[in-house]
C-alpha positions as CSV (number, residue, x, y, z in Angstrom):
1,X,-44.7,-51.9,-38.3
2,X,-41.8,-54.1,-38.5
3,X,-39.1,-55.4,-36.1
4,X,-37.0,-53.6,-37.9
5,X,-39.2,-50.5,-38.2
6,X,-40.0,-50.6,-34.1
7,X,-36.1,-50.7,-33.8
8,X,-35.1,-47.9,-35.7
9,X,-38.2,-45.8,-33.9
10,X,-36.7,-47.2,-30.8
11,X,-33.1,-45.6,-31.6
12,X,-34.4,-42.8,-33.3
13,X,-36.3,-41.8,-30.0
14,X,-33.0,-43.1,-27.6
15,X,-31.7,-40.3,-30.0
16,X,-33.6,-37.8,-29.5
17,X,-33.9,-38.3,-25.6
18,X,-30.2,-37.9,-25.7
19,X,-30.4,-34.9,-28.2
20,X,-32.7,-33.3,-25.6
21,X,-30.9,-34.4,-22.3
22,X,-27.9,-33.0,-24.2
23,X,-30.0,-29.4,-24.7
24,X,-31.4,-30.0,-21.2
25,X,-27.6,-30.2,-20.2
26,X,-26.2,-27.4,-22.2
27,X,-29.4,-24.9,-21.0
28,X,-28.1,-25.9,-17.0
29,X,-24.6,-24.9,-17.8
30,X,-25.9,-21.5,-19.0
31,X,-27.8,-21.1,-16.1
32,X,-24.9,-22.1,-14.1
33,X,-22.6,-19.6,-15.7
34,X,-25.7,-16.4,-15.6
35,X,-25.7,-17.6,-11.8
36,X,-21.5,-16.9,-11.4
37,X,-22.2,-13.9,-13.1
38,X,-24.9,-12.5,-11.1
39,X,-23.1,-13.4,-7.8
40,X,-19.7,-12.2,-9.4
41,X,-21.8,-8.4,-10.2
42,X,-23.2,-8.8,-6.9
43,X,-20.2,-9.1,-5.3
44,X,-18.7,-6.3,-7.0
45,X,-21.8,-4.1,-5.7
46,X,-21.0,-4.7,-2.6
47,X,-16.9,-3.9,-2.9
48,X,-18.5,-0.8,-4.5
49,X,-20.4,-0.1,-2.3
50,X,-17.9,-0.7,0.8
51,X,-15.9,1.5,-1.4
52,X,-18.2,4.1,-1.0
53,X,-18.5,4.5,2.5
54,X,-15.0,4.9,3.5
55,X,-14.3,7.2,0.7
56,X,-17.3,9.2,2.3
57,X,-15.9,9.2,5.4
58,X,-12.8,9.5,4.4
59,X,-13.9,12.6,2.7
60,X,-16.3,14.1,5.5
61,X,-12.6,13.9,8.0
62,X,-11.0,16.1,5.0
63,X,-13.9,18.3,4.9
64,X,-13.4,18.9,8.6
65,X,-9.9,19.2,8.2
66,X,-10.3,22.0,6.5
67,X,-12.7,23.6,8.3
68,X,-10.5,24.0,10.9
69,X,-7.4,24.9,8.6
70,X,-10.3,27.7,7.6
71,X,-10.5,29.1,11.1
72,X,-7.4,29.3,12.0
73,X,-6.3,31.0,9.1
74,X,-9.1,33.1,9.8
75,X,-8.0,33.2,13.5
76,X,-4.2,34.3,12.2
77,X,-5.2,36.5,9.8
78,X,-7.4,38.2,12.6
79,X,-4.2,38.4,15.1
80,X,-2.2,39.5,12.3
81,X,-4.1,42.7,11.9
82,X,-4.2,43.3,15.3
83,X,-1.0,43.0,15.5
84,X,-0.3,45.6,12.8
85,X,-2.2,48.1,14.4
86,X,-1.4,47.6,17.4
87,X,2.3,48.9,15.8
88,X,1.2,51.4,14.0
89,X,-0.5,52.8,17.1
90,X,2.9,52.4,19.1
91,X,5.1,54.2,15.8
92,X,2.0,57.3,16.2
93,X,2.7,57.4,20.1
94,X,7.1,57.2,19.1
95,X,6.2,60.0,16.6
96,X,4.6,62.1,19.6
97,X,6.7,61.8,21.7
98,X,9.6,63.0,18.9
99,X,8.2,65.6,17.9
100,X,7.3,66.6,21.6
């Protein structure tokens, strides 16, 4: 081989090594932005997640809520109809003592 020729091989492999440094480079970056991806997803997981539990909780203090809304309606419905007969048992006793 030449001087010549060993030159050019010379620069033709500088070339390449910088071709593949330059690949080597580019693969890192796309590894660098998978890796702000995943920890950006990741991240959002755990917002999600967070997210979640209060809305769970938040959700298990309605659900008692109205659970006890439940009774008491329950409790004033209940007092209601005593009520009611307890007045139609005093109208009866107003209409005995009419007709007496």
């Amino acid at each position: 081989m030449t001087f010549w020729g060993l030159q050019a091989n010379i620069a033709l492999n500088k070339l390449e090594g910088r071709y593949l440094l330059m690949e080597l480079i580019g693969d890192i970056e796309q590894f660098d932005a998978l890796e702000e991806k995943i920890d950006a997803l990741l991240e959002l997981v755990e917002n999600l997640k967070n997210e979640k539990r209060a809305l769970s909780e938040r959700l298990q203090i309605q659900e008692e809520k109205i659970a006890d809304l439940s009774k008491q309606v329950e409790a004033f419905k209940s007092g209601r109809d005593k009520a009611k007969q307890k007045i139609l048992q005093l109208l009866e006793k107003l209409e005995q003592v009419e007709l007496k």
